[in-house]
PDB file of the backbone (N, CA, C, O) and the ligand in Angstrom, with CONECT records:
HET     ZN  A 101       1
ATOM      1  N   UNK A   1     139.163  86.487  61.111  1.00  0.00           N
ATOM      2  CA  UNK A   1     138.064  85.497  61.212  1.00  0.00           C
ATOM      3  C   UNK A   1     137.468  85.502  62.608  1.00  0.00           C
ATOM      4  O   UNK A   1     136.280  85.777  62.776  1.00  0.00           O
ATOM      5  N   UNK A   2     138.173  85.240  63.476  1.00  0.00           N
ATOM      6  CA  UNK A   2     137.577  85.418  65.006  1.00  0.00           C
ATOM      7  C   UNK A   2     137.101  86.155  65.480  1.00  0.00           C
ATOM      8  O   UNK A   2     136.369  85.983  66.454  1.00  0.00           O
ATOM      9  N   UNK A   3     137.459  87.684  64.731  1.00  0.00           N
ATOM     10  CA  UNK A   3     137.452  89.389  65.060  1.00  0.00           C
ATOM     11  C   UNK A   3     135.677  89.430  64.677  1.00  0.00           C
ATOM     12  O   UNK A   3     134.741  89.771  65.402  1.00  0.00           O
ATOM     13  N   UNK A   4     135.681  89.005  63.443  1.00  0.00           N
ATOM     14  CA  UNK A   4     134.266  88.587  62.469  1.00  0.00           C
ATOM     15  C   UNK A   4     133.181  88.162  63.383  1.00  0.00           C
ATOM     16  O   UNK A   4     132.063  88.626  63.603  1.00  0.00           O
ATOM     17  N   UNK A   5     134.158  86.638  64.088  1.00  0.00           N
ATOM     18  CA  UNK A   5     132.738  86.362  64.960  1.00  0.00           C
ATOM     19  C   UNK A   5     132.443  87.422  65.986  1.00  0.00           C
ATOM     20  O   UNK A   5     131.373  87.943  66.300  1.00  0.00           O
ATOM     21  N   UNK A   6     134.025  87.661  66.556  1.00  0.00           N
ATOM     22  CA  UNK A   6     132.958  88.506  67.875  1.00  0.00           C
ATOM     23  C   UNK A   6     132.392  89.674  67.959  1.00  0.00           C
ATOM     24  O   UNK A   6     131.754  90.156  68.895  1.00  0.00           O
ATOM     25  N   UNK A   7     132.740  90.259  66.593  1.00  0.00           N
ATOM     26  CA  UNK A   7     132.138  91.074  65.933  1.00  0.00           C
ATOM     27  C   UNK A   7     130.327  90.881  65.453  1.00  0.00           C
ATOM     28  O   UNK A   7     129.630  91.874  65.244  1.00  0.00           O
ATOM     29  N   UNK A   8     129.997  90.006  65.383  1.00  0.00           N
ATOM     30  CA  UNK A   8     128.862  89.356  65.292  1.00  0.00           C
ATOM     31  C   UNK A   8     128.238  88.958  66.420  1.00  0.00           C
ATOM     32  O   UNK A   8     127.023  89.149  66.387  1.00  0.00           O
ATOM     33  N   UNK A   9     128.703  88.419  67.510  1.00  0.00           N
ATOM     34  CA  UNK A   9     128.205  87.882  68.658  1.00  0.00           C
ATOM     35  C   UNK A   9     127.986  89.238  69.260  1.00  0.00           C
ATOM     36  O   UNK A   9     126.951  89.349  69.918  1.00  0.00           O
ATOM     37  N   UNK A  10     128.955  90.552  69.138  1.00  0.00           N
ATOM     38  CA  UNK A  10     128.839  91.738  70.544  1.00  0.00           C
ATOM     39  C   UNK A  10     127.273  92.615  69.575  1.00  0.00           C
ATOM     40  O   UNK A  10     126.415  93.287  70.147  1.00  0.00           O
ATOM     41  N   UNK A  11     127.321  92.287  67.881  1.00  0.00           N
ATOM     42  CA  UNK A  11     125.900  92.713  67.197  1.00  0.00           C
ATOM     43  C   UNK A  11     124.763  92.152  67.731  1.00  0.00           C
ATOM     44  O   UNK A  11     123.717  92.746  67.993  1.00  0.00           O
ATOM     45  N   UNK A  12     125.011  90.974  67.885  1.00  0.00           N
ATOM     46  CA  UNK A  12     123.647  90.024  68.224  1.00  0.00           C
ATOM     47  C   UNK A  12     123.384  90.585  69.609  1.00  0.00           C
ATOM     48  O   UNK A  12     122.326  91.188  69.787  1.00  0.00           O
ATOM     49  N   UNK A  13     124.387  90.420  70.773  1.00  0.00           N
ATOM     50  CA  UNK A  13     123.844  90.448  71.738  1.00  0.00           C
ATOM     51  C   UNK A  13     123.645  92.309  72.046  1.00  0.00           C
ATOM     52  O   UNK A  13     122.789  92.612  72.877  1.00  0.00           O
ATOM     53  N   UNK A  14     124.213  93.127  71.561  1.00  0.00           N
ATOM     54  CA  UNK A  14     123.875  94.626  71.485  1.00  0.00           C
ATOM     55  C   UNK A  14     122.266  94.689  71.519  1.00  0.00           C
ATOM     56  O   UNK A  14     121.438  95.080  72.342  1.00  0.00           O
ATOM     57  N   UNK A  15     122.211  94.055  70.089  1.00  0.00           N
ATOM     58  CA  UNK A  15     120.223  93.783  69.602  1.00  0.00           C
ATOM     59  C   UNK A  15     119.675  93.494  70.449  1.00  0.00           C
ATOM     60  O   UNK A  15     118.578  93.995  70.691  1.00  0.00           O
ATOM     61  N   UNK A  16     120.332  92.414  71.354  1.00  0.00           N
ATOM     62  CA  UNK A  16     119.067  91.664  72.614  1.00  0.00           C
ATOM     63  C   UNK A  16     119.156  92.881  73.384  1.00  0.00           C
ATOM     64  O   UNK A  16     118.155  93.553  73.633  1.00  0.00           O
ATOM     65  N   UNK A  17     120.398  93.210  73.797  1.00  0.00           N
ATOM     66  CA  UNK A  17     120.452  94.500  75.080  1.00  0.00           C
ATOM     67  C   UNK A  17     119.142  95.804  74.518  1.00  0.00           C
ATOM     68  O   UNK A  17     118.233  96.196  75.250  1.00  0.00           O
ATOM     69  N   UNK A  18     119.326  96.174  73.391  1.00  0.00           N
ATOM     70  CA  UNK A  18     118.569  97.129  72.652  1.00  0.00           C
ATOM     71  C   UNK A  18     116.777  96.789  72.941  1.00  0.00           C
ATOM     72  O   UNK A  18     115.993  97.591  73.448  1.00  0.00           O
ATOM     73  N   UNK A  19     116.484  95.548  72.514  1.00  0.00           N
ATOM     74  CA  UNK A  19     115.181  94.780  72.319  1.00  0.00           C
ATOM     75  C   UNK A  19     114.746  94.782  74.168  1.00  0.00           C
ATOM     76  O   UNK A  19     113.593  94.990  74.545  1.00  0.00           O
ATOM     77  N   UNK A  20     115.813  94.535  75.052  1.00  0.00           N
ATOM     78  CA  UNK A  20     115.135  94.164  76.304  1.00  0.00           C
ATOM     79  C   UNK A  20     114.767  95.300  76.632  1.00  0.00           C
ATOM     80  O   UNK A  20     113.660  95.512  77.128  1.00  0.00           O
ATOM     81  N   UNK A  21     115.965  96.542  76.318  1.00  0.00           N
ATOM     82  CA  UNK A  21     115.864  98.569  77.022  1.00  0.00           C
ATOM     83  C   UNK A  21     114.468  98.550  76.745  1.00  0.00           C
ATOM     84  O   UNK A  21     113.572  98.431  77.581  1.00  0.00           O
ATOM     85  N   UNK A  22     114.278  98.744  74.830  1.00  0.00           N
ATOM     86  CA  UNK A  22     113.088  99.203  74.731  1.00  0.00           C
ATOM     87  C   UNK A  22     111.741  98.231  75.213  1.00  0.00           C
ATOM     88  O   UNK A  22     110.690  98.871  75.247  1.00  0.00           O
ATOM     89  N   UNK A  23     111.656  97.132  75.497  1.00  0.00           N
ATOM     90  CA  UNK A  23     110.184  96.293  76.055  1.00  0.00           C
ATOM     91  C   UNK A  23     110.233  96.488  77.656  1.00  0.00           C
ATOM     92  O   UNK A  23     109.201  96.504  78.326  1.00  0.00           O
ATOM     93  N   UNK A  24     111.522  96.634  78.211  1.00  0.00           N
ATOM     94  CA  UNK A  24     110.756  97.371  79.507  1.00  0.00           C
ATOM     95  C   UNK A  24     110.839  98.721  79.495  1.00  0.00           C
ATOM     96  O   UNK A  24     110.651  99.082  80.657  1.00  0.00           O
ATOM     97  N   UNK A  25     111.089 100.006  78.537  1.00  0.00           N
ATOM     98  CA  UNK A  25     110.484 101.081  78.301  1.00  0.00           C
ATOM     99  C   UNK A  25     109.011 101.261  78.090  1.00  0.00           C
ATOM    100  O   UNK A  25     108.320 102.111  78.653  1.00  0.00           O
ATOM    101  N   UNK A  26     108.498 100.141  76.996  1.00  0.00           N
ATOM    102  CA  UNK A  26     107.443 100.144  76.723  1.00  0.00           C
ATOM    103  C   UNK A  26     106.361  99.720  77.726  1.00  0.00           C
ATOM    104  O   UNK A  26     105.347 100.325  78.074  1.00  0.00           O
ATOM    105  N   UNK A  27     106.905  98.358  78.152  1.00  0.00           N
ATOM    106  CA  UNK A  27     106.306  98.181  79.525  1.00  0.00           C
ATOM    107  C   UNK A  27     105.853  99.062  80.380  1.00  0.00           C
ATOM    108  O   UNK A  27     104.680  99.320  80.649  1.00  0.00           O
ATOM    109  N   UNK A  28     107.353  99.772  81.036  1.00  0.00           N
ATOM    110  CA  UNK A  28     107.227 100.709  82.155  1.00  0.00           C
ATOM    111  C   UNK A  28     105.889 101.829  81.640  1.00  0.00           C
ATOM    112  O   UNK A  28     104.869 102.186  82.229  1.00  0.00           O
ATOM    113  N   UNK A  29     106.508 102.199  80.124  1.00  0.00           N
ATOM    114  CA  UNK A  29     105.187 103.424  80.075  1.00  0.00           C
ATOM    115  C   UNK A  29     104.154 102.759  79.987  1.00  0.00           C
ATOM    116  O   UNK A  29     103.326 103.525  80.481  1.00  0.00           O
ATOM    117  N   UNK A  30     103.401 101.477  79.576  1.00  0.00           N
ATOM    118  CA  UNK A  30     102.332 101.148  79.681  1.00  0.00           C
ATOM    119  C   UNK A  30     101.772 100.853  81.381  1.00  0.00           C
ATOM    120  O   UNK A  30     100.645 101.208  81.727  1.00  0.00           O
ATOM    121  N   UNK A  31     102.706 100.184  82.307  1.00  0.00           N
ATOM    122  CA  UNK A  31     102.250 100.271  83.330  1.00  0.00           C
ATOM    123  C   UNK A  31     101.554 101.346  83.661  1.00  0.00           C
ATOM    124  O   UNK A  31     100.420 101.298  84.137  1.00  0.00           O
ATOM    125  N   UNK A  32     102.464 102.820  83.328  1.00  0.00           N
ATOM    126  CA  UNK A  32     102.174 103.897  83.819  1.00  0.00           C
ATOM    127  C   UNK A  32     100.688 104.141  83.581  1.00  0.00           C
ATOM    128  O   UNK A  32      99.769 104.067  84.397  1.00  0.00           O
ATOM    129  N   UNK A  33     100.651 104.482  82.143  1.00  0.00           N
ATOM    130  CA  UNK A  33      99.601 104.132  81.601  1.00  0.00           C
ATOM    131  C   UNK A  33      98.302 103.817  82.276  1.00  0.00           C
ATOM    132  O   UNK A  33      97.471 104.676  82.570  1.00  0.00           O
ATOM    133  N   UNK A  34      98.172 102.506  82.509  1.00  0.00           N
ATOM    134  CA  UNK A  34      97.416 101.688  83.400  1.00  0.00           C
ATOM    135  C   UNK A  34      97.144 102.277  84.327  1.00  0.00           C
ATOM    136  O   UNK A  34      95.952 102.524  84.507  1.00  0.00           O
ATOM    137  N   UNK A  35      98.258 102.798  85.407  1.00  0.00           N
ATOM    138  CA  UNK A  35      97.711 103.515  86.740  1.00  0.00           C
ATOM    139  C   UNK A  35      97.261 104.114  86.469  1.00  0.00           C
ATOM    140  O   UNK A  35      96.074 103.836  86.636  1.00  0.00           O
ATOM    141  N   UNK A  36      97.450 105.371  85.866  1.00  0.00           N
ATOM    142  CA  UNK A  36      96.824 106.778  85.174  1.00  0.00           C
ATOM    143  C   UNK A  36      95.267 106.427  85.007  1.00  0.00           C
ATOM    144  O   UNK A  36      94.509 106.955  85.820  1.00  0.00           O
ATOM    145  N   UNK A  37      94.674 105.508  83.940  1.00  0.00           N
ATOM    146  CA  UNK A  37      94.065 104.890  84.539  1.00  0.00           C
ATOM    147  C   UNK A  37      92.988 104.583  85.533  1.00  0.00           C
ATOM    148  O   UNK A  37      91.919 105.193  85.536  1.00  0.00           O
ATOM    149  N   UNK A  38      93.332 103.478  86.506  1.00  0.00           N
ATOM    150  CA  UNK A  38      93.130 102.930  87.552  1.00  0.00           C
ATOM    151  C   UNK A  38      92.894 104.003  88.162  1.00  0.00           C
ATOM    152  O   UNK A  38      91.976 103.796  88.957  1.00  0.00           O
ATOM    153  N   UNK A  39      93.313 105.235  88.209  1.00  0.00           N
ATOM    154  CA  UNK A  39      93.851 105.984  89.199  1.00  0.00           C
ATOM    155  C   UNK A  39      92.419 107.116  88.768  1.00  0.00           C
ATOM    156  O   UNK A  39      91.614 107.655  89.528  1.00  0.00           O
ATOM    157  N   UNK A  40      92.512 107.169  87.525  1.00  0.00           N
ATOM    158  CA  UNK A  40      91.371 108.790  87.223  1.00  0.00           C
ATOM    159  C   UNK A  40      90.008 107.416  87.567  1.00  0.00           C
ATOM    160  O   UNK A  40      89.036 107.971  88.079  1.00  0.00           O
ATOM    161  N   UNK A  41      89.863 106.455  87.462  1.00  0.00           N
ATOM    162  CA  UNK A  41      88.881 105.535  87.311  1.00  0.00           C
ATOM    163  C   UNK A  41      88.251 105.778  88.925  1.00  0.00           C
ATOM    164  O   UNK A  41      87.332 106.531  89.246  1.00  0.00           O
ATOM    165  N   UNK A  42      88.905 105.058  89.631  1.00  0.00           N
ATOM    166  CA  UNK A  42      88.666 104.994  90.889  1.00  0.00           C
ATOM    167  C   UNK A  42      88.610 106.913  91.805  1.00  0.00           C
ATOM    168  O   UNK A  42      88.069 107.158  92.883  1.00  0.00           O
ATOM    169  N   UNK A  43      89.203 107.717  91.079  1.00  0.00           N
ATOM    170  CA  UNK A  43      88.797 109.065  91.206  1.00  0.00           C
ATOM    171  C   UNK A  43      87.166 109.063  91.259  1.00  0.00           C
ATOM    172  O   UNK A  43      86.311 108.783  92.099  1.00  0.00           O
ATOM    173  N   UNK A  44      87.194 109.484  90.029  1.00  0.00           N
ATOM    174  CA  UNK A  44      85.937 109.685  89.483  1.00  0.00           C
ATOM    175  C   UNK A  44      84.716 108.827  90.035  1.00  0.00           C
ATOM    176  O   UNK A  44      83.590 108.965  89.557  1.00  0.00           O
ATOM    177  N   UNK A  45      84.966 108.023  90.964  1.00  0.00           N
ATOM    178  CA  UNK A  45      83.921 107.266  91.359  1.00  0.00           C
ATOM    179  C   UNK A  45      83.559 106.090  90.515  1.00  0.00           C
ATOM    180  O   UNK A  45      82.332 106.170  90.446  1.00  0.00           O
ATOM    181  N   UNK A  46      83.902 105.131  89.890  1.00  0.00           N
ATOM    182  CA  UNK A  46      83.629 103.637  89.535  1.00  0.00           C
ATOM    183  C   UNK A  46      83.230 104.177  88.376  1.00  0.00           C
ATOM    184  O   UNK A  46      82.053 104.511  88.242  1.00  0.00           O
ATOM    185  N   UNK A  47      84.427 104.397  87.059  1.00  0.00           N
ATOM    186  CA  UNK A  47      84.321 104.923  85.725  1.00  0.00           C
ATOM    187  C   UNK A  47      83.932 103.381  84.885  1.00  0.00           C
ATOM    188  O   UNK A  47      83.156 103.308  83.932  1.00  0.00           O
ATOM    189  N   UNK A  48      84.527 102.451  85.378  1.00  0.00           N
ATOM    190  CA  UNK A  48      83.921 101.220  84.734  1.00  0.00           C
ATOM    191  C   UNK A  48      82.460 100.702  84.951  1.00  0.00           C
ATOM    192  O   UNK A  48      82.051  99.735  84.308  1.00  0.00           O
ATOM    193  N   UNK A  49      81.771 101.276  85.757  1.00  0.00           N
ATOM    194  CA  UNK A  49      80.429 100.919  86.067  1.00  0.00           C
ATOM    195  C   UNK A  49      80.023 101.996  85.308  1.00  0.00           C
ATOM    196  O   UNK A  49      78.805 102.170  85.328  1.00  0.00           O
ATOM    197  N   UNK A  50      80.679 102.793  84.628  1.00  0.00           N
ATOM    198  CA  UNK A  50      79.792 104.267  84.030  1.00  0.00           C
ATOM    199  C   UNK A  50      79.753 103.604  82.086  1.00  0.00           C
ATOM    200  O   UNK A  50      79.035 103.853  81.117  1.00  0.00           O
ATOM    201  N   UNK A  51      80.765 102.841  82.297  1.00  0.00           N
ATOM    202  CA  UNK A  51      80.826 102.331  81.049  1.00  0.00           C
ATOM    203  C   UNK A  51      79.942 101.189  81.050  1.00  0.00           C
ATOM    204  O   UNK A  51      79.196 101.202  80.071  1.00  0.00           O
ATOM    205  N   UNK A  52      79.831 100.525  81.573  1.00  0.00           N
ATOM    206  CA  UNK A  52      78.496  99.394  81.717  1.00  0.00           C
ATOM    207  C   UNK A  52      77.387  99.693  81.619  1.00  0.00           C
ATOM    208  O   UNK A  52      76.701  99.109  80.781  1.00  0.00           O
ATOM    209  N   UNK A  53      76.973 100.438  82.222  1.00  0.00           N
ATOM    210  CA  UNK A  53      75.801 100.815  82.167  1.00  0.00           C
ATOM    211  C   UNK A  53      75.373 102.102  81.007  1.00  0.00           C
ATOM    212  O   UNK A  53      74.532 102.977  81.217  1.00  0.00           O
ATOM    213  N   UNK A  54      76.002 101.974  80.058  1.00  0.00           N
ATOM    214  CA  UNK A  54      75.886 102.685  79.120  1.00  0.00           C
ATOM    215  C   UNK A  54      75.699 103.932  78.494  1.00  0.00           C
ATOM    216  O   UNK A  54      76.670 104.687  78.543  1.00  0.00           O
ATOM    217  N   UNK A  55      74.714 104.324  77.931  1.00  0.00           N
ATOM    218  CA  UNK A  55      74.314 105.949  77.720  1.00  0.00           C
ATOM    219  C   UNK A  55      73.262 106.097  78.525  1.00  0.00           C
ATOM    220  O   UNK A  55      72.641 105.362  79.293  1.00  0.00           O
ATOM    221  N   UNK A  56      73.171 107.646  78.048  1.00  0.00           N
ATOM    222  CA  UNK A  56      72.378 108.164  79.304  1.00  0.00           C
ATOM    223  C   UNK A  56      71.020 108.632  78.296  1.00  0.00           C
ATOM    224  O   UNK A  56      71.090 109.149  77.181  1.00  0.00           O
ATOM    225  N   UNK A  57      69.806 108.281  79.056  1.00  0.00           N
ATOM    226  CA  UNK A  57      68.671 108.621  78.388  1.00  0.00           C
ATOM    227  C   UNK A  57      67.819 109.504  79.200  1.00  0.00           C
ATOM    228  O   UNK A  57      67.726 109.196  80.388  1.00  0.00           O
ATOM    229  N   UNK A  58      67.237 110.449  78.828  1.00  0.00           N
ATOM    230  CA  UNK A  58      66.262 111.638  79.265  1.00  0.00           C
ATOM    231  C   UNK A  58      65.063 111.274  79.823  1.00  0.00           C
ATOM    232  O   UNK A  58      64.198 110.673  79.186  1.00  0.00           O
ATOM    233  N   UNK A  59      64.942 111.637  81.104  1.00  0.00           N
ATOM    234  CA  UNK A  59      63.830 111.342  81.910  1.00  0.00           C
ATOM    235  C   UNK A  59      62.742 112.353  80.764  1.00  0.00           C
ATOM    236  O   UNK A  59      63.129 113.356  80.164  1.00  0.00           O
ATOM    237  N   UNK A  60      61.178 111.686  80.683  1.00  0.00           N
ATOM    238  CA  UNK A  60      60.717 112.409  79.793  1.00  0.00           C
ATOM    239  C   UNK A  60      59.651 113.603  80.972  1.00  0.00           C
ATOM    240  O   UNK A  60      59.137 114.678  80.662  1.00  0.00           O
ATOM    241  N   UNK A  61      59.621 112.863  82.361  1.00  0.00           N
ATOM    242  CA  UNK A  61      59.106 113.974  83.268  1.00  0.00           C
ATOM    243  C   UNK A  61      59.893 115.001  83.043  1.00  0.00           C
ATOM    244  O   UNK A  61      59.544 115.740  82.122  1.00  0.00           O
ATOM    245  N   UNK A  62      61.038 115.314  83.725  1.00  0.00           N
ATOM    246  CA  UNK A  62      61.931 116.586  84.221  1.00  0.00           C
ATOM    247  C   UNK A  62      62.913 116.791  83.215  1.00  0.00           C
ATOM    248  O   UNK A  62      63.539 117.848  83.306  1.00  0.00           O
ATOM    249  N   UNK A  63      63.195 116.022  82.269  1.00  0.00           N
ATOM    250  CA  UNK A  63      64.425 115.999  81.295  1.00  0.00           C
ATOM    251  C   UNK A  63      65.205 116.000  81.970  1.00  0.00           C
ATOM    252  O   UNK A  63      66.093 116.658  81.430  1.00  0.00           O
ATOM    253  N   UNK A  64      65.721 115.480  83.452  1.00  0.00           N
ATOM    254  CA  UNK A  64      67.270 115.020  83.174  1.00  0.00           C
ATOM    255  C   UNK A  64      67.046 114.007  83.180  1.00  0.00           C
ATOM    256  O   UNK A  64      66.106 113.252  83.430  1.00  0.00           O
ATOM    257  N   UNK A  65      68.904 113.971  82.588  1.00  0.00           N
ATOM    258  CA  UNK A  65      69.602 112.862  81.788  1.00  0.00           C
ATOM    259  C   UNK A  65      69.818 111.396  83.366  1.00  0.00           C
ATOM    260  O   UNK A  65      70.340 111.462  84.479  1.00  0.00           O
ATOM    261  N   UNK A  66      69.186 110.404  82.697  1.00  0.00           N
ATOM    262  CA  UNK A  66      69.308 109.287  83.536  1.00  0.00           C
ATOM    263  C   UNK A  66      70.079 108.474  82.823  1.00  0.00           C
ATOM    264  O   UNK A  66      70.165 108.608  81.602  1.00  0.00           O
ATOM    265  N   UNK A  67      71.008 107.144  83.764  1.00  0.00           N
ATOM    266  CA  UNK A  67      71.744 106.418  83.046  1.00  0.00           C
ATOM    267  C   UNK A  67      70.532 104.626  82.557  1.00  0.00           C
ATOM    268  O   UNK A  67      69.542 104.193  83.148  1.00  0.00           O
ATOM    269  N   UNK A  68      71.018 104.263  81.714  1.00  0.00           N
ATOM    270  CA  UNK A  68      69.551 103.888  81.180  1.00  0.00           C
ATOM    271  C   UNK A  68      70.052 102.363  81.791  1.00  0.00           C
ATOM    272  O   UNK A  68      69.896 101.361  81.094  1.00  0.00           O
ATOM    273  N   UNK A  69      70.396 102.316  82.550  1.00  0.00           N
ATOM    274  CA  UNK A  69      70.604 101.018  83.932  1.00  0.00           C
ATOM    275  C   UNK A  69      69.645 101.853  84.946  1.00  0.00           C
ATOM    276  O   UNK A  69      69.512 101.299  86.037  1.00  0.00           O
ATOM    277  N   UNK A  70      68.960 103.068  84.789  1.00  0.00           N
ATOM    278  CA  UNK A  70      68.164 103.538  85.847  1.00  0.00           C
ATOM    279  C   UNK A  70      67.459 102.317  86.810  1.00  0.00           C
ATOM    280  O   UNK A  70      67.091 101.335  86.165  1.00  0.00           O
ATOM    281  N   UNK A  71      67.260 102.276  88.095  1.00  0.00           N
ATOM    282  CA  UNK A  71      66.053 101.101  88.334  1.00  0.00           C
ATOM    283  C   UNK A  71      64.659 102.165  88.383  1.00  0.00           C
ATOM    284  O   UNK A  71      63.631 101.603  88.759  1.00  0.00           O
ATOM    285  N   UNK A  72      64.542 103.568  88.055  1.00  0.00           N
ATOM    286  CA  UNK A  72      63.428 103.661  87.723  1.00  0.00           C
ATOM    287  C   UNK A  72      62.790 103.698  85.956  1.00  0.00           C
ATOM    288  O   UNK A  72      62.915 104.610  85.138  1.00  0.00           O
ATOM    289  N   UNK A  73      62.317 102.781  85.847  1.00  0.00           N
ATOM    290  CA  UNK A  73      61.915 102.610  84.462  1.00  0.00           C
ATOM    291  C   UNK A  73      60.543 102.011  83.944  1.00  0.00           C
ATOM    292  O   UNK A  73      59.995 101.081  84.535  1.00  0.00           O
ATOM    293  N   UNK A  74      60.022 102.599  82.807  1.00  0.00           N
ATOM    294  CA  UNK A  74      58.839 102.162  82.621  1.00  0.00           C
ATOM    295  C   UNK A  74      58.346 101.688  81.060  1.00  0.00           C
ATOM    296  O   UNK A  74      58.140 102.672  80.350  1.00  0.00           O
ATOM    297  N   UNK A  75      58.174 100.718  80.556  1.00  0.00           N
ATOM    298  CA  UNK A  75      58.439 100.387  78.944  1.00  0.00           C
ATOM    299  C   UNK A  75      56.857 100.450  78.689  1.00  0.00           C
ATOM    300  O   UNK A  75      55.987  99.709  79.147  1.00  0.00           O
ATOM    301  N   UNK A  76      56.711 101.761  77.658  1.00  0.00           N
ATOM    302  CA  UNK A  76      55.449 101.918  77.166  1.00  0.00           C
ATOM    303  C   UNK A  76      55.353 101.710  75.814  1.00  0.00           C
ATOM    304  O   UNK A  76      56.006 102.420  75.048  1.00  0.00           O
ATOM    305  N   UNK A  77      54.573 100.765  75.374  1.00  0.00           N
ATOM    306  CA  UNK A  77      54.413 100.545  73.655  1.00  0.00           C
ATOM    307  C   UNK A  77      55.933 100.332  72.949  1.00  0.00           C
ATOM    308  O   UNK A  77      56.579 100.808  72.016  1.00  0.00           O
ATOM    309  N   UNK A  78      56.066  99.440  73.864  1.00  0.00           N
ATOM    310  CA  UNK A  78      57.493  98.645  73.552  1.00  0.00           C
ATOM    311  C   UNK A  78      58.846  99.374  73.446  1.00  0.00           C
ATOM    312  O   UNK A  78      59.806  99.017  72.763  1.00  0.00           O
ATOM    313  N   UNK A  79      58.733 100.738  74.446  1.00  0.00           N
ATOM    314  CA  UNK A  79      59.810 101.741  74.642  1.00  0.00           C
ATOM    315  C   UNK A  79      59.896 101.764  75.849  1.00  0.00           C
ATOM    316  O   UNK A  79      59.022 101.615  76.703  1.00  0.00           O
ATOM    317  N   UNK A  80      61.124 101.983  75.951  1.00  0.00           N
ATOM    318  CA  UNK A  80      61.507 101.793  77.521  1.00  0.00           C
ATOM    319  C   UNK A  80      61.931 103.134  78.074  1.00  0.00           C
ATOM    320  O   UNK A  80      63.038 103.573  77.762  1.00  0.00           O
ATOM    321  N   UNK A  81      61.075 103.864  78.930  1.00  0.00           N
ATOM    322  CA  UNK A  81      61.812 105.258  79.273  1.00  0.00           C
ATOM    323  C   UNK A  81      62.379 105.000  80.597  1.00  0.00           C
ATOM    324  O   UNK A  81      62.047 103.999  81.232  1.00  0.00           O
ATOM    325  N   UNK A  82      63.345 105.985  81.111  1.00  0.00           N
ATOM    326  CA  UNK A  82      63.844 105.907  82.186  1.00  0.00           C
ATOM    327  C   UNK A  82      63.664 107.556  83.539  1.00  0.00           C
ATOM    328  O   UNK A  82      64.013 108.728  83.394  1.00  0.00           O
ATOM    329  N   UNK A  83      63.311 107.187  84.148  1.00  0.00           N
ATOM    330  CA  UNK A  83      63.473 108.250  85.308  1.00  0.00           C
ATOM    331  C   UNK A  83      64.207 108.083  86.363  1.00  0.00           C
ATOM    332  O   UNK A  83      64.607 107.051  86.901  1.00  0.00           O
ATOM    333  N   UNK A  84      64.405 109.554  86.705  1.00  0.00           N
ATOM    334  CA  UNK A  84      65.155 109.714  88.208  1.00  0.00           C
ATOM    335  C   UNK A  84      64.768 109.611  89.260  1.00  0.00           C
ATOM    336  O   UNK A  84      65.317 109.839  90.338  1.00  0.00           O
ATOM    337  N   UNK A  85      63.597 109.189  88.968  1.00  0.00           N
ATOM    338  CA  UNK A  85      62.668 109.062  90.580  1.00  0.00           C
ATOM    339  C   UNK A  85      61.574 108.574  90.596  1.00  0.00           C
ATOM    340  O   UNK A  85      60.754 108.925  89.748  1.00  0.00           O
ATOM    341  N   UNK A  86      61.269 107.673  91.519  1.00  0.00           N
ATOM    342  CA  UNK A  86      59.974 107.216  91.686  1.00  0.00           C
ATOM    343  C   UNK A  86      58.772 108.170  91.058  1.00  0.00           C
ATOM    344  O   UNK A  86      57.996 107.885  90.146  1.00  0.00           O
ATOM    345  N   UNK A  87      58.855 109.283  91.764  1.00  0.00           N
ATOM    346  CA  UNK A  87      58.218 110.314  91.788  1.00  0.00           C
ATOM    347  C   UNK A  87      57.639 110.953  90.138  1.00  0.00           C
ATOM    348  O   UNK A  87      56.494 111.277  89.823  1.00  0.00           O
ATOM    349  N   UNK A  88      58.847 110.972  89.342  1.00  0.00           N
ATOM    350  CA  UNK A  88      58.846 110.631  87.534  1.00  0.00           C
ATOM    351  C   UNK A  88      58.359 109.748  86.812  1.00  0.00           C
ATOM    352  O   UNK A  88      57.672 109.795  85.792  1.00  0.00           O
ATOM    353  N   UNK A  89      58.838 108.784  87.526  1.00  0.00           N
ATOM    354  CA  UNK A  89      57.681 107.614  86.768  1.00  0.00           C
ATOM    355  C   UNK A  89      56.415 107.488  87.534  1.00  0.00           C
ATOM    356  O   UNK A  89      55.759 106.635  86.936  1.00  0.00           O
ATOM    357  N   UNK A  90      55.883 107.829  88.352  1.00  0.00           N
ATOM    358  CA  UNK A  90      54.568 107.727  88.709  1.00  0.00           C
ATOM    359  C   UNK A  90      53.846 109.047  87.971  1.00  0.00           C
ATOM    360  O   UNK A  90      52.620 109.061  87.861  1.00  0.00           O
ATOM    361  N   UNK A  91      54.695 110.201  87.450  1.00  0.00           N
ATOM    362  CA  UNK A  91      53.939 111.291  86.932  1.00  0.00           C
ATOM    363  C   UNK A  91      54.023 110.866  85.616  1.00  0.00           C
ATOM    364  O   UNK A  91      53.054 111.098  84.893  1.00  0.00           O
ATOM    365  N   UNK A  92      54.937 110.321  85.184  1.00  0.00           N
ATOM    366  CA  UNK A  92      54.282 109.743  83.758  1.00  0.00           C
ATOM    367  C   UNK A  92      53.159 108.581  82.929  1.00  0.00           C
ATOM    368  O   UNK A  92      52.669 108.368  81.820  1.00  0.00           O
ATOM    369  N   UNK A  93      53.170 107.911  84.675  1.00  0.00           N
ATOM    370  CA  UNK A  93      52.366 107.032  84.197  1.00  0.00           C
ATOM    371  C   UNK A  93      50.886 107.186  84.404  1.00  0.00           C
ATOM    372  O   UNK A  93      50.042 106.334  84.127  1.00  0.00           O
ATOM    373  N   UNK A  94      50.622 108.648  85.041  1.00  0.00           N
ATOM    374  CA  UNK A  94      49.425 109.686  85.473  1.00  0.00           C
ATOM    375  C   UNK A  94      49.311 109.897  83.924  1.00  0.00           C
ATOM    376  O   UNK A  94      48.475 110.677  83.467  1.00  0.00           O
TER     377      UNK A  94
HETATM  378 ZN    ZN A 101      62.831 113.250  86.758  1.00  0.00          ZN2+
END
């Protein structure tokens, strides 16, 4: 009978030991995770501002690709194009 319980108590608390290993396994690799991350983010030059500012739309002067947070922009007949340069939007609006 006693053998039973502590037979039960060293199960239960095995489980907690088991449950804590794996949530700071999981943890730890998610931290990692995170830096990885943080880490290619701040590489790459401010990857969260690349995500904000959304897709990228085609200057219709020169065809390149502008991010359509451009501040050069010009909304014609209720379309909004974007350029890379002053210089683009003044030739389109020629
Ligand atoms: Zn251009």
């Amino acid at each position: 009978m006693l053998r039973g319980i502590i037979y039960a108590l060293l199960s239960i608390l095995l489980l907690a030991f088991i449950r804590g290993v794996v949530g700071i396994l999981t943890k730890g690799v998610g931290d990692l995770f995170k830096e990885e991350q943080a880490a290619g983010g701040s590489g790459g030059g401010g990857g969260r501002a690349k995500e904000v500012s959304g897709e990228l739309l085609k200057d219709p002067v020169c065809g390149t690709y502008v991010s359509s947070s451009s501040a050069f922009r010009k909304t014609v007949a209720g379309k909004t194009h974007v350029f890379c340069s002053e210089k683009c939007r003044d030739q389109f609006a020629a």
